[in-house]
N, C-alpha and C positions, 0 to 999 in steps of 0.2 A: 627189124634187126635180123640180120642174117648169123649162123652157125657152119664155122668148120671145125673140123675135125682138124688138132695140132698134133704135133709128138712134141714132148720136151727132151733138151740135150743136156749133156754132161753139164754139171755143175747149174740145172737149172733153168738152162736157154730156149727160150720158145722164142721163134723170130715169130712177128705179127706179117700178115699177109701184104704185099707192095701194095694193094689196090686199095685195104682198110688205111692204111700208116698215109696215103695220100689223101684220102677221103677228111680224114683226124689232121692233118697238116701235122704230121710228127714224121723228124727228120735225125741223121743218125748226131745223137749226142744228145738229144733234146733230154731231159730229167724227167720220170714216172714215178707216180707216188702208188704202193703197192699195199691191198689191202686185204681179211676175208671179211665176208660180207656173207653172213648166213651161207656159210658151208661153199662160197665162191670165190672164184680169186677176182679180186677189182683192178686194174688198171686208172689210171687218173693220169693226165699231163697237169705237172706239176708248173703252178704260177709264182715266177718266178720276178722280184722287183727287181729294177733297175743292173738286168743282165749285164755280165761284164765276160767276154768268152776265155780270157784268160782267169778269171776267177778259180776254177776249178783245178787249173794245172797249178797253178799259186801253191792251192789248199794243199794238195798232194805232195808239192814239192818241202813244203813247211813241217805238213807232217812227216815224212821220211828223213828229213835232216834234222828235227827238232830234238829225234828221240834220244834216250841218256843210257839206254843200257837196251841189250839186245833182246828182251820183252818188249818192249814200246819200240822197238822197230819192225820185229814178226808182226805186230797190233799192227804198224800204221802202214807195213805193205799190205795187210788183209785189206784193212779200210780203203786203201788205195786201189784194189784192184775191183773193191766193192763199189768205187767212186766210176769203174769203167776206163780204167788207168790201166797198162800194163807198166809194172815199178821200174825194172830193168830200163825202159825209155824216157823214164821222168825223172830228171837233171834234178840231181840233188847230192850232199855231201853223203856219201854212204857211213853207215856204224863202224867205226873201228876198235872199237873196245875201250875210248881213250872219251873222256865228256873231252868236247870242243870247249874251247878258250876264243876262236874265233865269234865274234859279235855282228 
């Protein structure tokens, strides 16, 4: 096992090195399950049943439209941008102060 030396960026961003991420066959979007481990940070490619690539834009999109008042919608663009989402781009009915009637 080989060691580099990384820097982390704003809000936490370490890119992994092109030559490890090909080595790992982890490709951009792919899901990492994130751990400590005796004082370490763990990395894991998370296994994932019966992928669907639209899943994920789904979930974000349900989340952002689902919410009923403007704490559950700050909540679900976090979660959303936690999902690897930028919210602004994922079609959805935005909050207008008003619960939707729409079904």
């Amino acid at each position: 096992m080989s060691e580099e030396f990384l820097q982390m960026g704003k809000r936490g961003t370490v890119v992994i090195p092109a030559k490890l991420r090909k080595k790992l066959g982890l490709s951009d979007g792919c899901l990492l399950l994130v751990s400590e481990v005796e004082g370490s940070v763990r990395l894991r490619l998370a296994k994932v049943m019966n992928p669907d690539s639209d899943s994920r834009l789904k979930m974000a999109q349900r989340l952002l439209s689902g919410a009923e008042d403007l704490g559950e919608y700050f909540a679900a663009i976090e979660e959303v941008r936690r999902m690897g989402f930028e919210p602004d781009e994922v079609p959805h009915e935005r909050y207008s102060g008003e619960k939707s009637t729409k079904q």
